[in-house]
N, C-alpha and C positions, 0 to 999 in steps of 0.2 A: 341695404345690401353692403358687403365685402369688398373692396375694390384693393388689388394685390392684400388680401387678411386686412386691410384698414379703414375703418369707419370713416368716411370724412364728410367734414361740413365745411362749408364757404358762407364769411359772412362779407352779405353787401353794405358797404356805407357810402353815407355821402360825404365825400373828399372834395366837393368844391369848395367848403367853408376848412381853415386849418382848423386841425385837432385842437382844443384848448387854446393857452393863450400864448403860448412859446414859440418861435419859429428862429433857428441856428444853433449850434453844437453845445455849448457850454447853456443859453439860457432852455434847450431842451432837455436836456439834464437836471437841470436845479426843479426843473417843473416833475420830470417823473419822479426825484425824491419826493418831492413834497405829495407828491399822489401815492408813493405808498407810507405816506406819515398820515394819509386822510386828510389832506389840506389840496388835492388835487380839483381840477374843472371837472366838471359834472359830464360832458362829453366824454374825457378821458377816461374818467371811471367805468363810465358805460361799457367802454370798447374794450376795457379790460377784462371789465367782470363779467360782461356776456360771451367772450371769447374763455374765460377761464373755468366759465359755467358752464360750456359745451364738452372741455374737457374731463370736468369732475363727475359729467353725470353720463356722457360714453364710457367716462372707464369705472362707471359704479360706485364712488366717493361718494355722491352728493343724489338723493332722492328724488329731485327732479330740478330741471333747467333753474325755474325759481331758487331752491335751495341752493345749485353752485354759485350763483352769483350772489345771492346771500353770504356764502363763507369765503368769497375772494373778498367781500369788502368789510367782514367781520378784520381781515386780515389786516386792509389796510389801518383802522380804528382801534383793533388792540395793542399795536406795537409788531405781531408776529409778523407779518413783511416785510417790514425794514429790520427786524434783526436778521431775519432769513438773507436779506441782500447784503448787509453786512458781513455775514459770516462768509457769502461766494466772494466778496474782496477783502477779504481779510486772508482769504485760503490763495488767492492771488496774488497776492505781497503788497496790497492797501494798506497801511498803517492803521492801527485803530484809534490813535487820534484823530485822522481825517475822519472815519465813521461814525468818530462823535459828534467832530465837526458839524457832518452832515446833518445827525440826529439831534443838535442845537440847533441847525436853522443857519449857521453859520458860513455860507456859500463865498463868501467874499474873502475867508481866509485860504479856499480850498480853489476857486479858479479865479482865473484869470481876467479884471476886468476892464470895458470897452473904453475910450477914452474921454468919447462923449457920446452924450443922453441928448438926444433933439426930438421933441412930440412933433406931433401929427395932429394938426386941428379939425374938426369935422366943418365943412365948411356950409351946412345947412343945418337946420334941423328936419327930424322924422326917427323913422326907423331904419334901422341899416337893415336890408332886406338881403344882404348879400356880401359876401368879404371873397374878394379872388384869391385864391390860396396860389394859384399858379406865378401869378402877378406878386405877390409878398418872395414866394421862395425863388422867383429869378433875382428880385430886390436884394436878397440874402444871400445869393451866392454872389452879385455883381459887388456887395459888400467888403468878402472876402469869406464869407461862409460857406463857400462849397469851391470847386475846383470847374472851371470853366478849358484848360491843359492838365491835360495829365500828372504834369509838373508842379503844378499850382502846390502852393503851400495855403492848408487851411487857416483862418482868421478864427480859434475860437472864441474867444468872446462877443464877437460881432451876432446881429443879428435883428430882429423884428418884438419888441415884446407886444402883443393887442394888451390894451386898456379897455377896449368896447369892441363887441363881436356881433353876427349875426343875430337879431331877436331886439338886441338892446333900441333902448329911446334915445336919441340924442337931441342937443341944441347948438346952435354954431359956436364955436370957439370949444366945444370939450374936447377932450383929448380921445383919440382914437387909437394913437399906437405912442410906443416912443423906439425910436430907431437909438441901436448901440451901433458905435462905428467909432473904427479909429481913422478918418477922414478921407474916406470914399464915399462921404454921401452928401449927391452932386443936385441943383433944384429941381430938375429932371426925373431923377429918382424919387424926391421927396413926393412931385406933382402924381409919379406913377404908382405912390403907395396912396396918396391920398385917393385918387382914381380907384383903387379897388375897394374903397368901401361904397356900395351903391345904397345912397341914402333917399325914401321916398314915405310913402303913406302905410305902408303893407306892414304888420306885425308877423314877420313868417320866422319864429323859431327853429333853433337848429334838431334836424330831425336825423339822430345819426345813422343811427341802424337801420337799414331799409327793409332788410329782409335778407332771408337765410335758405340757403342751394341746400338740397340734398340727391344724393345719384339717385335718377331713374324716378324723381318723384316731382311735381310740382314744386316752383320758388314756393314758401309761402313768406308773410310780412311776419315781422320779429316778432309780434305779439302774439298770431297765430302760433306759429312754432314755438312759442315760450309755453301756450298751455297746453300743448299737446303733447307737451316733453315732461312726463311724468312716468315714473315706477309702474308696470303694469300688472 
């Protein structure tokens, strides 16, 4: 159905694990270029391309759900996405030096960066069964990556980059995260970042997509709605 003339769909994900492996302003940046150079986390990919799949094939682009997400991530692996984002900051007043920059990989001549690089050790071995995204992005903004006053002045560089996420093995002493910070990160913080990775026996990989709302009809799970989303 119609809803004010507009098709819409709602997709459910699960947000307790953080998207990929970036978490603050400038290192979540450098991760969405790289995700449309096709060098992106396999999560992020997903939630774009299933997101841009629902798009291409409600407005008749693309043959079926499979197919749209097919040609968002044709996009990322050809080059055509990143010149397409190129050309909206260049139409911006981006220099196209910077967008080569970008398109070399070159992120270090184009922001700004943290003072220091402190890891995060995993203090057991297992499987991380679980990464508190809530717990990282309070860490990020007490940082100085997010605004806690109105006032606040953003810290972009600062931030969380994950080394090892939800699914992964670990053994004591590997690296879990490494915090950027220009010296607001206190043992406290460090103990509460360690803390959100909960390490144990369980291999439970990150399952993003949960499933997909449509009006007036049953949730169904992403895969159900993925083959049901075909040209009729």
């Amino acid at each position: 159905k119609q809803w004010y003339q507009r098709r819409v769909r709602a997709v459910i994900t699960e947000m307790d694990t953080p998207i990929g492996f970036a978490i603050g302003n400038s290192l979540e940046m450098i991760e969405s270029l790289e995700c449309i150079q096709g060098r992106g986390p396999a999560d992020l990919e997903q939630i774009v391309s299933v997101q841009g799949g629902i798009l291409l094939f409600k407005a008749g682009l693309a043959p079926s759900q499979a197919a749209g997400e097919a040609m968002i991530l044709r996009t990322f692996q050809d080059g055509s996405a990143f010149k397409k984002f190129s050309e909206i900051l260049n139409n911006q007043g981006v220099s196209s030096e910077t967008t080569e920059l970008f398109g070399q990989g070159k992120y270090d001549k184009v922001f700004e960066k943290a003072r220091y690089v402190e890891k995060i050790l995993a203090p057991g071995e297992g499987h991380i069964e679980s990464v508190n995204a809530m717990t990282l992005g309070r860490s990020c903004v007490f940082l100085g990556g997010g605004r806690q006053l109105p006032e606040d002045k953003i810290d972009m560089p600062v931030g969380i980059q994950l080394v090892r996420t939800k699914g992964d093995k670990v053994s004591r002493g590997d690296v879990l995260a490494e915090v950027h910070h220009n010296g607001r990160l206190t043992e406290e913080m460090k103990q509460d970042i360690t803390n959100a990775f909960k390490i144990g026996d369980q291999h439970l990989p990150i399952d993003r997509i949960l499933s997909i709302v449509q009006p007036s009809l049953p949730t169904q799970s992403y895969t159900s709605y993925r083959n049901s989303q075909v040209e009729k």
